[in-house]
GURO-441521 format. One line per 8 residues: number of its first residue (from 1); their letters; for each residue x, y, z of C-alpha. Coordinates in steps of 0.001 Angstrom, whole numbers, plus 500000, padded with zeros to 6 digits. Example, Ala and Ser with C-alpha at 12.3 -4.5 7.8 and 13.67 -1.06 7.14 Angstrom:
<recs>
1> AS> 512300/495500/507800 ~ 513670/498940/507140
</recs>
This chain:
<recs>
1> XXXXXXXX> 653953/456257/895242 ~ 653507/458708/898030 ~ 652477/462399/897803 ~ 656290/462971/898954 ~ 657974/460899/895632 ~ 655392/462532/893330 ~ 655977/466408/894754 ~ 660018/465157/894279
9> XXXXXXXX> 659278/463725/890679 ~ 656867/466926/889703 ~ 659615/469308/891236 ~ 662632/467812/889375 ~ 661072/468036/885995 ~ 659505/471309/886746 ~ 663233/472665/886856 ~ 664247/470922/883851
17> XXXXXXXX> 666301/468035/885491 ~ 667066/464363/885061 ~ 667378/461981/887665 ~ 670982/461620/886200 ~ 671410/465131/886994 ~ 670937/465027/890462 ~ 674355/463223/891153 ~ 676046/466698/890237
25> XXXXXXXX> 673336/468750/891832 ~ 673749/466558/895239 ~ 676242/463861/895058 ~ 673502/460986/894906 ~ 674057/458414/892501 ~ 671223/458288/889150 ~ 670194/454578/890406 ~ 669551/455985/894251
33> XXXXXXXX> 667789/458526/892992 ~ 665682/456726/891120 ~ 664644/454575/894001 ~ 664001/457262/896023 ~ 661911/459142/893575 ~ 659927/455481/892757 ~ 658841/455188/896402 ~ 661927/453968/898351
41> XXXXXXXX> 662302/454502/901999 ~ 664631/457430/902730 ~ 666318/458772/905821 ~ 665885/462587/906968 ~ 668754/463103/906029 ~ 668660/462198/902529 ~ 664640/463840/901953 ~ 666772/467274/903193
49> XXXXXXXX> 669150/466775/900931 ~ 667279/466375/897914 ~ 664996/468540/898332 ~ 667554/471395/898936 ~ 668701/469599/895503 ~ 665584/470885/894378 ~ 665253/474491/895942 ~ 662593/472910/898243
57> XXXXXXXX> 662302/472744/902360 ~ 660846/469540/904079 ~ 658147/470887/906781 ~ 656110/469429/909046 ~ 652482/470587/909257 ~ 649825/470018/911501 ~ 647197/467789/910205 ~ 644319/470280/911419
65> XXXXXXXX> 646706/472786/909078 ~ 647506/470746/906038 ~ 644390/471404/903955 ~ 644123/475080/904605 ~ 648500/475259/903256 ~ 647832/472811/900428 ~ 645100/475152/899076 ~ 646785/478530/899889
73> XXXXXXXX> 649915/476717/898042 ~ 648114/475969/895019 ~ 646301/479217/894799 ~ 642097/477722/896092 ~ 642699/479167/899276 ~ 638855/480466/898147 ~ 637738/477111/898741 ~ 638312/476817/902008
81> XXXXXXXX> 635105/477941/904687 ~ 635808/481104/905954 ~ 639297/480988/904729 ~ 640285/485150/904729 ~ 642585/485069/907645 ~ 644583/481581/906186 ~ 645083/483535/902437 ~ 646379/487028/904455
89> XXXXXXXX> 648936/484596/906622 ~ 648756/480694/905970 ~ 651576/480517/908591 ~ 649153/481911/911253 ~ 648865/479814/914410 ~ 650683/477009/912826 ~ 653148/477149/916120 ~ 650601/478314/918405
97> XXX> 652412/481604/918876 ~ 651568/485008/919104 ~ 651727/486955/916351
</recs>
């Protein structure tokens, strides 16, 4: 299962649901569900659409990024080599903008 299914899986019961209850949360069908949540392929589309189901936001990160928003995300942002600027403003540089 991929780290996307398991975050959709942890996130679901975190909020007290059943994959049953995601047909009236989204419109999606308990036995679609389920093979999305077990590792099926999904459109877009669909990943938006669940995880707005789920009061979540599909992003894409850079790779050179991931690691430092995983940590601050789970709260280690400590762990991470001179990591002070990324736990003030994980977001910073992500875009390469200005701030």
């Amino acid at each position: 299962m991929s780290e996307v299914h398991e975050q959709l899986k942890h996130r679901r019961k975190a909020l007290g649901l059943r994959q049953q209850d995601m047909e009236m949360r989204i419109g999606m069908p308990r036995q679609q569900y389920q093979r999305l949540e077990s590792g099926g392929n999904s459109r877009l589309e669909t990943l938006e659409l669940v995880a707005k189901g789920l009061k979540m936001r599909v992003m894409l990160i850079p790779e050179e990024k991931a690691r430092a928003v995983a940590a601050f995300l789970e709260g280690k942002a400590e762990l991470i080599p001179n990591s002070n600027p990324i736990a003030d403003n994980p977001w910073q540089g992500l875009l390469d903008e200005d701030d």
